[in-house]
N, C-alpha and C positions, 0 to 999 in steps of 0.2 A: 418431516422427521428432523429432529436435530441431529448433528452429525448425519455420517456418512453409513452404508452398508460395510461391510470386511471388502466385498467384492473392488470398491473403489479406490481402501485401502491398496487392497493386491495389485490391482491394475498399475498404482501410482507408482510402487515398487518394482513391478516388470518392465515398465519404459526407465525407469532408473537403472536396473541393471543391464540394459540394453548398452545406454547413455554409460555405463561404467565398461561394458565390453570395448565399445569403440574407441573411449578416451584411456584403454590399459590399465586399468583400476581394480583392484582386487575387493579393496573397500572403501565406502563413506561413511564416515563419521560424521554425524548431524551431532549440534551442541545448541543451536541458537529455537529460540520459543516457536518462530514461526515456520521453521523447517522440522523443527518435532513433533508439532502438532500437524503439518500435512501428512507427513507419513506413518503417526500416529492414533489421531485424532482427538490428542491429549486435550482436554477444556479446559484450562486453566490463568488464574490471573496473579499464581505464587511464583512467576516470574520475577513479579515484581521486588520480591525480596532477590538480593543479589549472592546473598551468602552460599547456597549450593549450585552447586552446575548439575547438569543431566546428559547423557550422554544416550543416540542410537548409532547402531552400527549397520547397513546395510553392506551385506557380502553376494559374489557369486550364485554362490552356492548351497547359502547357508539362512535359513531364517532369519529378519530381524532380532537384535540383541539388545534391549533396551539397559544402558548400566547407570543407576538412579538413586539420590538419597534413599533410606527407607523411608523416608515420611511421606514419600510419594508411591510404595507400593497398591495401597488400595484401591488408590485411584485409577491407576495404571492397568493393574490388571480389567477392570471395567472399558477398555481398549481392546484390539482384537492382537493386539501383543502378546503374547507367550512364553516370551523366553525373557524374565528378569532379573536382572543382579545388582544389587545393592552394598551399600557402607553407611555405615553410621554416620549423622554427617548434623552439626559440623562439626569436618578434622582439619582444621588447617594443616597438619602436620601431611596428610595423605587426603584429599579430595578427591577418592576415586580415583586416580591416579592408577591405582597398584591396581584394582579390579580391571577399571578399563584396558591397559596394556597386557594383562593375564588373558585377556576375553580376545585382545587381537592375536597374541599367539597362539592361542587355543583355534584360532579360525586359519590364520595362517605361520607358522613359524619362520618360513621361509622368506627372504627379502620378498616385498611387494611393495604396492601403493598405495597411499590411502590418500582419498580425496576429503578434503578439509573447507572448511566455510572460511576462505583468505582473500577473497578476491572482491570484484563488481557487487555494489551493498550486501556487503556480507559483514560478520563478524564470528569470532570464535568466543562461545561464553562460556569461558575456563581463562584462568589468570596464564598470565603469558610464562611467567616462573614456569607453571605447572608445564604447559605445554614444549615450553625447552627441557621438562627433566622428562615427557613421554617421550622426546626425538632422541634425549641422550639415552636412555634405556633401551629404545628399537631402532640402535642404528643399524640396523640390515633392510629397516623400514623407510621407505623413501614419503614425507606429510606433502602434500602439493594440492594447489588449488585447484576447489574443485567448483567454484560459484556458475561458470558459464553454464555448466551440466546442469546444476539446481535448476538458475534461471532460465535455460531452454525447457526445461520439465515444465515449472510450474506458470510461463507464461501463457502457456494454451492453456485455459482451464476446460473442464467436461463441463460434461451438460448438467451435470447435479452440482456444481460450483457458479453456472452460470446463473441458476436458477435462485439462488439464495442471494446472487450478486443483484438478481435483478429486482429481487423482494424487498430489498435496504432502500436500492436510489428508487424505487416507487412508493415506499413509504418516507424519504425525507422531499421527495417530487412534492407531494400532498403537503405535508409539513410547511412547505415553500410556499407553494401555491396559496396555502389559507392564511400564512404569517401576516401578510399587510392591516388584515381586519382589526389585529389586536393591536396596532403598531400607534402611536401617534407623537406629537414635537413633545419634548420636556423628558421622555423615558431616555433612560440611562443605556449603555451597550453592557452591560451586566442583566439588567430587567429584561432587556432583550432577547437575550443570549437564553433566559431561563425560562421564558417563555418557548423558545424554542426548542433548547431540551426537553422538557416537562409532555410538550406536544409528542416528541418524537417519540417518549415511552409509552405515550399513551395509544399510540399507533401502532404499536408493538416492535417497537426499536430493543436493542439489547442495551447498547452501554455508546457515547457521545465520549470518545477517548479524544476528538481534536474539533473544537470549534472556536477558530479564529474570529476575530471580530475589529473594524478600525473604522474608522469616521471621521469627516473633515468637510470643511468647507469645497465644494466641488470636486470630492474624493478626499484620499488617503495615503499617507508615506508609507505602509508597508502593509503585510497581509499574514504573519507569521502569530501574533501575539496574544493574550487572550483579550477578553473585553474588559474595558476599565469603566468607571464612575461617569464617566463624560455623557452629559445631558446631548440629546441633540437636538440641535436649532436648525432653524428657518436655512436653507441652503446649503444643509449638510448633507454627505452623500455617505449613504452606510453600506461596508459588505459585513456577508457573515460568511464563512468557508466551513462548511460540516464535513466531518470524519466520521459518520457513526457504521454501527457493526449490527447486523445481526446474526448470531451463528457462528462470529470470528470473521464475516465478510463484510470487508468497507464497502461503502460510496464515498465517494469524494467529489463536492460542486460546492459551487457558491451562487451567489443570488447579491444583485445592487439594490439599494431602496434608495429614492429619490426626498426630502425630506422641508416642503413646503416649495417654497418657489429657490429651485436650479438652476445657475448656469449654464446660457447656450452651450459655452465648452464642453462642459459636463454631457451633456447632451449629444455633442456630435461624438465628443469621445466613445463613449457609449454605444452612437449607432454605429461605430466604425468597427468595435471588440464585437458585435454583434456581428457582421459582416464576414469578419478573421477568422467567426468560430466555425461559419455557414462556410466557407470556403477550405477550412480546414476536415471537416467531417466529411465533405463530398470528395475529399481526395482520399480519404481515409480506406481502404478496399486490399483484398489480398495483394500479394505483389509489387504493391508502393510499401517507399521506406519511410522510416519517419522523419528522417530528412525530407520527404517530398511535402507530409504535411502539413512542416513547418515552415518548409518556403512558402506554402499555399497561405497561410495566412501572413507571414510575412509581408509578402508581396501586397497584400490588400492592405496594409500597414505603409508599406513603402509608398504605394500609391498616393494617399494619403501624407505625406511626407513625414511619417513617425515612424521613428527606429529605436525609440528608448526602449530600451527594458533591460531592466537591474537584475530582473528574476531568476535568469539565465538559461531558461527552457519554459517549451509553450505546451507540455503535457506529461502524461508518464502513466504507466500501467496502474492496475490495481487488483487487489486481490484478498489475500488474508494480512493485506500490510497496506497500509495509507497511499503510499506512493512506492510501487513497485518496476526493474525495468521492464521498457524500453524508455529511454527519453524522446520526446518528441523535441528534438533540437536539431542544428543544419547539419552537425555534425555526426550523426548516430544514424548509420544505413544497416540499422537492424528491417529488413523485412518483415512486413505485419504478414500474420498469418489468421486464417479465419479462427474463432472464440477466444483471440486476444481480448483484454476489456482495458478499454483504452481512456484517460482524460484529455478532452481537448481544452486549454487553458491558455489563450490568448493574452495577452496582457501589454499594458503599452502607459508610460510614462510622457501625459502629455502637456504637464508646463514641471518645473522644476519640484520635485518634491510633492507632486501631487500624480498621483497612478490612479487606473482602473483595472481588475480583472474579469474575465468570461470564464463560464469552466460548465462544459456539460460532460458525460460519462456516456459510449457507446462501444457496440460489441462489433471485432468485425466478422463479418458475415462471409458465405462462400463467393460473394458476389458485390460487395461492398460492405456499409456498416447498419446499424439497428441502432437509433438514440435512447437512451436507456431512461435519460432524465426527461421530464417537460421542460419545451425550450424554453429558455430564458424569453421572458415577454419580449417583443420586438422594442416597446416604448420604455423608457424605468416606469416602474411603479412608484408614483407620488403619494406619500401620506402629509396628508392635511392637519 
């Protein structure tokens, strides 16, 4: 089924007021796309217009309060939401503003707290004007971060979020797997690129919101961009890094193609990201942090005598966001805990200007992890 049952909704809302009891919170204010649509199950891609903000309120005691342009009422109600309040919109003059702090005194009048999207990848989407004239209005209202709370909620996914996680990276797995046949010297990383989109919907993907793409003579200077015109030749090495959704849930990997005749370097490079990734997954298990997993491939990196990396971390969660936390870096002793869904993303800069990335996608498990992608071949795959 698309989307969720109510039941899942609720549930996601009773560990949230839990998470608001311990951290002294009266209420949370969600404003940002992807924390309204978890506790809402809103479907939507008029985010992308920046002009109105949307505002939920999770309280104590109190139902969900969703307070919302109108032009979003129809949809909304089609949610297991119930209680909605709107404004005409757009008002630059009052953005909701005035509804929304009428709806917080109505819940509490009394000095409390309200937890705020301020913190660890978070953002508030309501202008900052606005949000100084909501604190001068409820000053008996204390706004404070509330990002830790969100992200300890939504790093554990359930089993009906696991399920839809695991549906995408087996359909872009497939995708991957069957790309080389179509692949050959002279196409462009554009022709490339749309051949592997075009595949991915035809597999029953939703929507390809991130696919990076770069190539170069025995790798690549970066891995962030989209794909450009550039033919590829004989000794070229190509990645491609897919983001796609289905249901509003990423995968996140990549895949190397190997592109006539390669480079030893290339080559060892490669079997060593290969090694980093295998050594990082098998550390991967409840009760390691992702500091552990990251020295795990470090180390078979160090061994090796490679230390570069520009990237600045070798993984990161995922979810209903491309790249979600934890970081898999030496310095984040976040504890994995089981149905985290984790990226492992090695990476390693080995002559100047020229990088390789690995990146598979696994769950951890009550006992270790579950590899969610097909592994990256042992050997690159070479098109002829």
């Amino acid at each position: 089924m698309r989307g969720f049952g109510n039941a899942e909704y609720e549930e996601r809302v009773k560990k949230a007021r839990q998470l608001m009891q311990e951290n002294k919170l009266e209420m949370l204010l969600v404003t940002s796309p992807h924390n309204f649509r978890y506790f809402t199950g809103l479907d939507t891609y008029f985010w992308e217009s920046p002009t109105r903000p949307w505002f939920l309120l999770l309280s104590i005691n109190h139902d969900p309060v969703a307070i919302i342009p109108s032009i979003g009422v129809t949809a909304l109600q089609k949610t297991w939401i119930q209680d909605i309040k709107t404004w005409q919109s757009p008002n630059p003059d009052d953005e909701g503003v005035t509804v929304l702090q009428d709806t917080i005194l109505s819940i509490q009048s009394n000095k409390c707290a309200v937890g705020c999207e301020m913190g660890l990848e978070s953002h508030l989407r309501m202008s900052i004007n606005d949000f100084h004239k909501l604190n001068a209005n409820l000053a008996n209202h204390s706004f404070v971060d509330a990002s830790p709370l969100i992200w300890k909620l939504r790093m554990i996914k359930s089993e009906s979020e696991i399920s839809k996680i695991k549906k995408i990276v087996s359909i872009a797995s497939k995708v991957f797997d069957e790309l080389p046949k179509h692949l050959q010297i002279g196409q462009s990383e554009i022709e490339i690129c749309k051949i592997m989109k075009k595949t991915l919907l035809d597999h029953g993907a939703d929507h390809t919101l991130y696919m990076s793409c770069a190539s170069g003579p025995s790798g690549y200077d970066q891995i962030i961009c989209d794909p450009t015109e550039k033919k590829l030749q004989d000794g070229d090495l190509l990645i491609i890094d897919t983001g796609t959704t289905l249901d509003g849930y990423f995968c996140d990997f990549d895949r190397n193609f190997g592109f006539g005749k390669i480079a030893d370097s290339a080559k060892m490079a490669y079997d060593i990201l290969w090694l980093a990734a295998e050594a990082g997954m098998n550390s991967a298990k409840p009760g390691a942090t992702c500091a552990d997993v990251s020295n795990a491939m470090l180390s078979i990196l160090h061994k090796n005598d490679i230390s570069s990396n520009s990237v600045g971390r070798m993984g990161h969660g995922i979810g209903l966001q491309l790249t979600e936390p934890p970081s898999i870096m030496s310095n984040d002793n976040t504890v994995l805990e089981e149905n985290m869904v984790i990226a492992i993303e090695p990476c390693l800069e080995y002559a100047p200007g020229t990088m390789l990335v690995h990146e598979e996608n696994i769950l951890i498990t009550n006992n270790g992890y579950e590899r969610l992608t097909s592994r990256t071949p042992r050997t690159i795959p070479i098109i002829n």
